[in-house]
MIDOSE-1310 file (N, C-alpha, C; in nm, 2 decimals, decimal comma, always signed):
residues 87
xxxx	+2,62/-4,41/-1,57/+2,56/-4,30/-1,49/+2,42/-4,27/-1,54; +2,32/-4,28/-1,46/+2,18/-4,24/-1,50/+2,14/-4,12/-1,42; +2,12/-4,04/-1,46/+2,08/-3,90/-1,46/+1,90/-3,92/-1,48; +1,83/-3,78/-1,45/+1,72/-3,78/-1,46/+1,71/-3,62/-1,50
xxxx	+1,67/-3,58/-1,66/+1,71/-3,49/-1,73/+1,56/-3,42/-1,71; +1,55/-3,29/-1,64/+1,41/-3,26/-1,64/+1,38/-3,16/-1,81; +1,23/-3,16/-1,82/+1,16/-3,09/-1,96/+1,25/-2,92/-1,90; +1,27/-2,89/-1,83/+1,29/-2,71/-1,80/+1,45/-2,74/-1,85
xxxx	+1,57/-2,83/-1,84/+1,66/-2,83/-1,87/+1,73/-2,81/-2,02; +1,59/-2,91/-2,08/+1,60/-2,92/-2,20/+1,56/-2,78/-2,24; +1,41/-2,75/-2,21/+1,34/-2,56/-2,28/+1,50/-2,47/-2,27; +1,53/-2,49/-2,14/+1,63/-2,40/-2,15/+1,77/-2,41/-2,27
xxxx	+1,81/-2,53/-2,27/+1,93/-2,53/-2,42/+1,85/-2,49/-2,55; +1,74/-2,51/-2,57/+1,67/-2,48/-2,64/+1,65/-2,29/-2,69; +1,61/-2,27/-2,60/+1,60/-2,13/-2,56/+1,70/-2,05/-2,58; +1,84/-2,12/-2,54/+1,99/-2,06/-2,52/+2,04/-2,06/-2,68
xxxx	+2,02/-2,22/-2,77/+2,07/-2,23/-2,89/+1,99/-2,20/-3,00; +1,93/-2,07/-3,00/+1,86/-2,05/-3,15/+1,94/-2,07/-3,25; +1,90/-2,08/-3,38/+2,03/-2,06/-3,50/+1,95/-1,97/-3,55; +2,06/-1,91/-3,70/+1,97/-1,79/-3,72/+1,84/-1,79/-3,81
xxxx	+1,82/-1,96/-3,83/+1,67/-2,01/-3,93/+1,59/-2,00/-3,81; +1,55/-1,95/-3,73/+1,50/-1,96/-3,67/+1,41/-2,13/-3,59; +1,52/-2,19/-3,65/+1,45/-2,36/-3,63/+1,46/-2,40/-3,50; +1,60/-2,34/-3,40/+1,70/-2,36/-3,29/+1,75/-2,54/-3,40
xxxx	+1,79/-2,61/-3,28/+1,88/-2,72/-3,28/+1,81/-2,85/-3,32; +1,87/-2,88/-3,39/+1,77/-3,04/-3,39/+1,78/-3,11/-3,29; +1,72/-3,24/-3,31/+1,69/-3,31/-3,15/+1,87/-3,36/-3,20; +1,90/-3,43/-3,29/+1,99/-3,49/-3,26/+2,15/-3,40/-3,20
xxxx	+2,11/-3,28/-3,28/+2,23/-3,19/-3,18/+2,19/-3,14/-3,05; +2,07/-3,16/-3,03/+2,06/-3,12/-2,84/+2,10/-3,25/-2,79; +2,07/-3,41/-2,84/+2,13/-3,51/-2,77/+2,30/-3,47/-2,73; +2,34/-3,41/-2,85/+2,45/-3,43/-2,86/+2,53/-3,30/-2,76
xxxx	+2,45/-3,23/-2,75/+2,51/-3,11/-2,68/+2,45/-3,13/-2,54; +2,36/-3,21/-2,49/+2,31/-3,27/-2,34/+2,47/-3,35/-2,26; +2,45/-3,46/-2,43/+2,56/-3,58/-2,39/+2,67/-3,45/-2,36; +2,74/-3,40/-2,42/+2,87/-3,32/-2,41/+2,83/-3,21/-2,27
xxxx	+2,77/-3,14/-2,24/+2,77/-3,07/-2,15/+2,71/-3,15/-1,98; +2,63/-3,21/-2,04/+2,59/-3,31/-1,90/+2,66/-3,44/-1,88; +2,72/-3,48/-1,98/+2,74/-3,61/-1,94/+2,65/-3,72/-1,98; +2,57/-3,70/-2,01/+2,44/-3,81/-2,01/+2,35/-3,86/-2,14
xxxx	+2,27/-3,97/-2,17/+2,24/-3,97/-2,28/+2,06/-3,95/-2,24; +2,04/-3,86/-2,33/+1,85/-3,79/-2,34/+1,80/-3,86/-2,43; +1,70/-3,92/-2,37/+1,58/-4,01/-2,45/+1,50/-3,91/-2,60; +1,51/-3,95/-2,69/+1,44/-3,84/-2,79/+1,29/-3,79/-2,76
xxxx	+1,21/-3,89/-2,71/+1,07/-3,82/-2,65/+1,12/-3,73/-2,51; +1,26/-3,71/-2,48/+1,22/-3,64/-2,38/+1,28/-3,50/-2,42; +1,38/-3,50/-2,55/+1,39/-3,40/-2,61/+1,35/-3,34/-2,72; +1,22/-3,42/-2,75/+1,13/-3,35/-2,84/+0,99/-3,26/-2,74
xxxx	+0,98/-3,34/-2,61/+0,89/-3,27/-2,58/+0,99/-3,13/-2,53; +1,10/-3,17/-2,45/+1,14/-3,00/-2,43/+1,12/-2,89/-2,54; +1,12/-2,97/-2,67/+1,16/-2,90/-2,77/+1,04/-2,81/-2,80; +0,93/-2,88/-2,78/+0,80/-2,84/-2,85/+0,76/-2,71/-2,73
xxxx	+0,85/-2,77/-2,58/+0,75/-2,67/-2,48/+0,83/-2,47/-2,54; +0,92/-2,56/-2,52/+1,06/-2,41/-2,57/+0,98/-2,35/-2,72; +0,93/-2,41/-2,79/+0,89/-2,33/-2,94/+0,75/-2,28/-2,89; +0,70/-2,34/-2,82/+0,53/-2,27/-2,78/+0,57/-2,16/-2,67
xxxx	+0,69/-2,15/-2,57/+0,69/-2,04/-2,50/+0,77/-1,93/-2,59; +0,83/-1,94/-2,68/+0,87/-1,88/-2,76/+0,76/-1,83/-2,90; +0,68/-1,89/-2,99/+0,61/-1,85/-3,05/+0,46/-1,82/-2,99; +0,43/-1,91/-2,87/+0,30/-1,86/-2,85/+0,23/-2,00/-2,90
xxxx	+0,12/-2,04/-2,84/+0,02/-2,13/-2,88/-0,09/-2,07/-2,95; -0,15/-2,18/-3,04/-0,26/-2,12/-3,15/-0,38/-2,06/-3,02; -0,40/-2,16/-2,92/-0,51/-2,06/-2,83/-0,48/-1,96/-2,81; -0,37/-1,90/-2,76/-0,34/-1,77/-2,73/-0,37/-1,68/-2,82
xxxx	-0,30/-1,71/-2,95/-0,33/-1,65/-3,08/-0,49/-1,63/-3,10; -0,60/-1,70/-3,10/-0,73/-1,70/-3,13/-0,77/-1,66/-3,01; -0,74/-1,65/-2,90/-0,73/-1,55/-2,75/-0,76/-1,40/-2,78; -0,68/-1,40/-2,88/-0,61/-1,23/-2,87/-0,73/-1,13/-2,99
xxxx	-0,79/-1,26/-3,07/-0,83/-1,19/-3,17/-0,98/-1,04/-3,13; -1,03/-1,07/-3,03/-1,11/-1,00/-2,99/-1,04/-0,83/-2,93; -0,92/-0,81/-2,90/-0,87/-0,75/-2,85/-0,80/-0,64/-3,01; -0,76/-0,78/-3,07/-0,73/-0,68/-3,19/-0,82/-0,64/-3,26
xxxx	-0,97/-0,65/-3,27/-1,08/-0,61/-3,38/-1,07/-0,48/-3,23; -1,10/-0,48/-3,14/-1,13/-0,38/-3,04/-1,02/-0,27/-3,09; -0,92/-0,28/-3,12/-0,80/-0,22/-3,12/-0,79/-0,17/-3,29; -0,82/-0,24/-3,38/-0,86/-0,23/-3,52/-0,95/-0,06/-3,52
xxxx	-1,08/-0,14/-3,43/-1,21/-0,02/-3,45/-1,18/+0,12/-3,38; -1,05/+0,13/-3,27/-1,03/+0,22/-3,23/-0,97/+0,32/-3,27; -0,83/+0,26/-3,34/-0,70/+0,30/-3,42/-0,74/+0,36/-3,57; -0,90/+0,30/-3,61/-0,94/+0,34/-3,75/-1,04/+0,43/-3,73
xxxx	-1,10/+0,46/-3,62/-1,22/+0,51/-3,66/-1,32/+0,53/-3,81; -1,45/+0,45/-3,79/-1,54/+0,47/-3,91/-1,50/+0,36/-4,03; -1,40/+0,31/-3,97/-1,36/+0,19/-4,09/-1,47/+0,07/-4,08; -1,49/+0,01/-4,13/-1,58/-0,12/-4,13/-1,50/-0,23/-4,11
xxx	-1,48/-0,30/-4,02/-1,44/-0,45/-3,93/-1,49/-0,52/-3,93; -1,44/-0,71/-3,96/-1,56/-0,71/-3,92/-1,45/-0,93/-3,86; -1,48/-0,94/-3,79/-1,39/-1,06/-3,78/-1,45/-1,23/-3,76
């Protein structure tokens, strides 16, 4: 049986199975919990990319992070008044 396992199927087991290290599942236990719930066997590049999309919608990408920094010196200089900032 050949199935065609999309990246949103995988974010989602992903998403569903955090552990409490906050690591979620390794690839070889999402193979294993794909194979057991779907039926099917998942290529490891196609469950490491879900894996990576699921940790960046979850943690946030470094652009977003270096996005944000202008908002927080704006929000620094407000919240302190007279303090010296400087980023």
């Amino acid at each position: 049986m050949n199935m065609n396992i999309s990246d949103d199927e995988i974010r989602h087991d992903v998403e569903e199975d955090q552990t409490p290290n906050g690591k979620g599942p390794s690839t070889r236990d999402m193979a294993n919990q794909l194979r057991t719930k779907l039926g099917c066997k998942v290529s490891y590049c196609k469950i490491y990319k879900g894996r990576e999309i699921a940790k960046s919608l979850v943690r946030g990408t470094h652009e977003h992070g270096y996005g944000v920094f202008d908002a927080y010196h704006y929000m620094l200089e407000f919240t302190n008044p007279g303090s010296k900032t400087a980023l």
